[in-house]
C-alpha positions as CSV (number, residue, x, y, z in Angstrom):
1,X,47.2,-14.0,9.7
2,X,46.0,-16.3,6.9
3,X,42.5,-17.1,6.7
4,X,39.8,-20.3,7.0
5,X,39.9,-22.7,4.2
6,X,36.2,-23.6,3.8
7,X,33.7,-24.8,1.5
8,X,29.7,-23.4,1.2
9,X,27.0,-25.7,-1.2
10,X,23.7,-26.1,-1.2
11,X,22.4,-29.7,-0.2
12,X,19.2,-31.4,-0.9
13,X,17.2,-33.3,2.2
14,X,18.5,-36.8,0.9
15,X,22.3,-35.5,0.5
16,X,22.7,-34.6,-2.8
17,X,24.7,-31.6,-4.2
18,X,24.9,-31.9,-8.0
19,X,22.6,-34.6,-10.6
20,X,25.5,-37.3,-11.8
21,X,25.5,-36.6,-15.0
22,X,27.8,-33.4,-16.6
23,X,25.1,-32.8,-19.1
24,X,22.7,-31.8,-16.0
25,X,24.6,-29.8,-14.0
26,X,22.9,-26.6,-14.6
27,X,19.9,-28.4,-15.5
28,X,16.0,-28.4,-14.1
29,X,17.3,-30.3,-10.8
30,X,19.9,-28.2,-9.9
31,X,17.7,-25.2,-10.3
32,X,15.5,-26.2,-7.7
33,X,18.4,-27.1,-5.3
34,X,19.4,-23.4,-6.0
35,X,16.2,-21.7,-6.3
36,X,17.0,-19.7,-2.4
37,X,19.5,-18.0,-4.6
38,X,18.2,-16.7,-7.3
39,X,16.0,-14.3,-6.0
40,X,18.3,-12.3,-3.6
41,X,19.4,-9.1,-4.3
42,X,23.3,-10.0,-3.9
43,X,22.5,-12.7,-6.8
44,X,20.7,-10.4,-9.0
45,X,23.7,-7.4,-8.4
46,X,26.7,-10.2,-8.7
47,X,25.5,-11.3,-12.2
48,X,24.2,-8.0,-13.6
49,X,20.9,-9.0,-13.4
50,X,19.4,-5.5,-13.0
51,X,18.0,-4.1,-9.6
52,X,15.1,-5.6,-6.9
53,X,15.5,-8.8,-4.8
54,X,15.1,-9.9,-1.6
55,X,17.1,-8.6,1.5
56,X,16.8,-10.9,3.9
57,X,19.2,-13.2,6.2
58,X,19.5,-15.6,2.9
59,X,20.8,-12.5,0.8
60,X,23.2,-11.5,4.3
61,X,24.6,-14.9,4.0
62,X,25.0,-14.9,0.3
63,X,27.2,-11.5,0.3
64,X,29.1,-12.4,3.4
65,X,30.8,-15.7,1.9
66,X,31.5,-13.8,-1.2
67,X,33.2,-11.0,0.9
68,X,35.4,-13.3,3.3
69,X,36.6,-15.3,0.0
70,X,39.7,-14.3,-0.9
71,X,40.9,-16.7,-3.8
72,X,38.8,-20.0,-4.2
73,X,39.8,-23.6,-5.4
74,X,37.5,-25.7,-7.7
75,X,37.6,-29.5,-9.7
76,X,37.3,-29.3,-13.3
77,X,34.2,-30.9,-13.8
78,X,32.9,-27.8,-12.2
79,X,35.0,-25.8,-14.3
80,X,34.2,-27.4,-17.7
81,X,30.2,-26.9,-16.5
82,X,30.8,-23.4,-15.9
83,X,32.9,-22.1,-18.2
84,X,30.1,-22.7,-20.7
85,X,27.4,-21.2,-18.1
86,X,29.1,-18.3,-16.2
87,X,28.9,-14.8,-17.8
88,X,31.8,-13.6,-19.6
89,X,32.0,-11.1,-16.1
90,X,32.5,-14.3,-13.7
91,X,30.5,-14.3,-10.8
92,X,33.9,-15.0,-8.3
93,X,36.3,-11.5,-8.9
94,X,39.1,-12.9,-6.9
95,X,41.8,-15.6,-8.0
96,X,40.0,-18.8,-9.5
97,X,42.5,-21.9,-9.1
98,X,41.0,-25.5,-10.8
99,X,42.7,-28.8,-10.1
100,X,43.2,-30.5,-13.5
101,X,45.5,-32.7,-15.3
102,X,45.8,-30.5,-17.9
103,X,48.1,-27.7,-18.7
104,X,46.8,-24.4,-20.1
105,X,47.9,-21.1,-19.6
106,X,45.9,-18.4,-16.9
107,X,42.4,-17.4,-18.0
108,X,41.8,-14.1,-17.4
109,X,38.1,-12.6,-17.4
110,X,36.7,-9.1,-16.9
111,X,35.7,-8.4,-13.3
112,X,39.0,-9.5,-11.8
113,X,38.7,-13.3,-11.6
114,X,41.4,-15.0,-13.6
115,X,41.6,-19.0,-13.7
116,X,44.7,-20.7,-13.1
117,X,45.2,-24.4,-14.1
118,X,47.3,-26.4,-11.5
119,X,48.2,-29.7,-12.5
120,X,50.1,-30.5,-9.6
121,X,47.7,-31.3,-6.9
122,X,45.3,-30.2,-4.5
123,X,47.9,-28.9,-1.8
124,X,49.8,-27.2,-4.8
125,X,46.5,-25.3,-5.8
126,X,45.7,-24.7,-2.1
127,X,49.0,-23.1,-1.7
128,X,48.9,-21.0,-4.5
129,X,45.3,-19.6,-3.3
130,X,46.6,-18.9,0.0
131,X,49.0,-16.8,-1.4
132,X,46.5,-15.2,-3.6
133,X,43.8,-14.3,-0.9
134,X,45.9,-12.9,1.7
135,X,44.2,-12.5,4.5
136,X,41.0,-13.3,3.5
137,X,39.5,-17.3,3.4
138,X,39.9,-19.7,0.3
139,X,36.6,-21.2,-0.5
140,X,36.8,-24.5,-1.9
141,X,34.3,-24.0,-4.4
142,X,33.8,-27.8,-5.7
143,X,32.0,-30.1,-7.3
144,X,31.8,-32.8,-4.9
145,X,34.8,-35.0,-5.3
146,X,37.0,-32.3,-5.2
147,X,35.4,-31.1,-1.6
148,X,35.8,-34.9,-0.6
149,X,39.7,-34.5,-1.5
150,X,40.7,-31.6,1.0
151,X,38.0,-33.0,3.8
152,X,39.2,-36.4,3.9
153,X,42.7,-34.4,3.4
154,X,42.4,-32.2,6.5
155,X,42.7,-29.7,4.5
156,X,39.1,-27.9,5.6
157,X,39.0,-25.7,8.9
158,X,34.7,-25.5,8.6
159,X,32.3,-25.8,5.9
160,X,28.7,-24.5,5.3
161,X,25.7,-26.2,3.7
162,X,21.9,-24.5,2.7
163,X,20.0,-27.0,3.6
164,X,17.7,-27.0,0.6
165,X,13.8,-28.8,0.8
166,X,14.6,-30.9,-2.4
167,X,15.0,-34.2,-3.1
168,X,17.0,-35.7,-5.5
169,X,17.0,-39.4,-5.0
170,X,19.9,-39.6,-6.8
171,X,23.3,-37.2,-7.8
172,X,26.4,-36.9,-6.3
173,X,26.8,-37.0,-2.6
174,X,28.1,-34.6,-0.4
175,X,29.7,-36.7,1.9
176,X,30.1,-40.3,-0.5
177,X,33.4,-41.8,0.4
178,X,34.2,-39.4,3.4
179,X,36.8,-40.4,5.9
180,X,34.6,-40.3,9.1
181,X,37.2,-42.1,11.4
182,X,39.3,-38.9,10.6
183,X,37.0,-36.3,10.6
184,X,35.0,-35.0,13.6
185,X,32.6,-31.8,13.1
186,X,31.5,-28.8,16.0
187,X,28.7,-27.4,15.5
188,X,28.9,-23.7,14.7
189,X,25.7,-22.4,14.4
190,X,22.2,-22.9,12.6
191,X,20.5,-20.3,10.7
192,X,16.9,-21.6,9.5
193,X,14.6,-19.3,6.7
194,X,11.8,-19.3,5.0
195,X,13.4,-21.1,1.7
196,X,16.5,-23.1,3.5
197,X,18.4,-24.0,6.4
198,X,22.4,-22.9,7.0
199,X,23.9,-25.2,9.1
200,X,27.8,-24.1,9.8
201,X,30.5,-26.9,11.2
202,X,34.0,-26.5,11.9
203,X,36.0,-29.5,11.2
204,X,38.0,-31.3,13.5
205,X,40.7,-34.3,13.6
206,X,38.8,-37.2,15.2
């Protein structure tokens, strides 16, 4: 039985995801959207990091999206931002599949995560990761536009966002340009902590 098709960020109190500009992405802002992450222990063990960190529901959370993921789809603005940043061991070890214009051959990094380049559209790359992840989910792993793209598609059975007690006053929006006459959301479940709060949605056809 194939899997869930679902996306998992980290969202500031005023709705931002990411600063605007490429240059920032991994900058000052955006590591105190992400600073629940950094100090668990899945985080720390993912990226080589060396031992310690914390064990808590934020660290549960952490290891059990990157267990149900079985292949994941991303834009490539994120790409072009984290090929520079990611270790040479990539931090995803399943089937990487960006959404470009471009064509370049696969890009295959130690750890098992290889990049594919599909320059044939978002259900094209979507059906490829299905494929690849069996019977495990595909994350949609973004940036924010290319989340927008398989909401406002349909394309997204549920989605979870860390809640993070930042604000950003400015960035790219989660939700900017969202079809909301199409799409309806259940609430799953809420899951507050000491650092953030994981709110879980399934997504329905309004």
């Amino acid at each position: 039985m194939a899997g869930k098709v679902f996306f998992s960020v980290t969202m500031s109190l005023d709705g931002f995801i990411a600063p605007e500009s490429s240059e920032e992405l991994m900058g000052r802002q955006w590591v105190e959207l992400q600073r629940w992450v950094f100090p668990q222990r899945f985080f720390r063990e993912n990226l080589k990091l060396g031992g310690g960190g914390e064990q808590g529901r934020d660290n549960d959370i952490l290891r059990e999206t990157h267990l149900r993921t079985g292949a994941s789809v991303m834009g490539k603005r994120m790409f072009d931002a984290g090929e520079q940043a990611w270790p040479e061991d990539a931090p995803f070890h399943t089937p990487v599949f960006v959404v470009t214009h471009e064509q370049r051959d696969p890009w295959e990094r130690p750890g098992g995560t290889t990049f594919h380049f599909v320059n044939d559209g978002i259900e094209s790359a979507l059906d490829r990761a299905r494929g690849a992840a069996g019977d495990r989910d595909v994350r949609i792993a973004g940036g924010g536009a290319t989340i927008l793209e398989y909401l406002n598609a349909g394309l997204i059975d549920e989605f979870t966002i860390a809640l993070s007690p930042v604000l950003f006053g400015s960035g790219i929006r989660l939700f900017e340009g969202v079809d909301a006459g199409r799409v309806a959301l259940e609430p799953v479940r809420a899951e507050p902590t000491q650092r953030v709060t994981h709110l879980t949605y399934a997504v329905r056809e309004r």
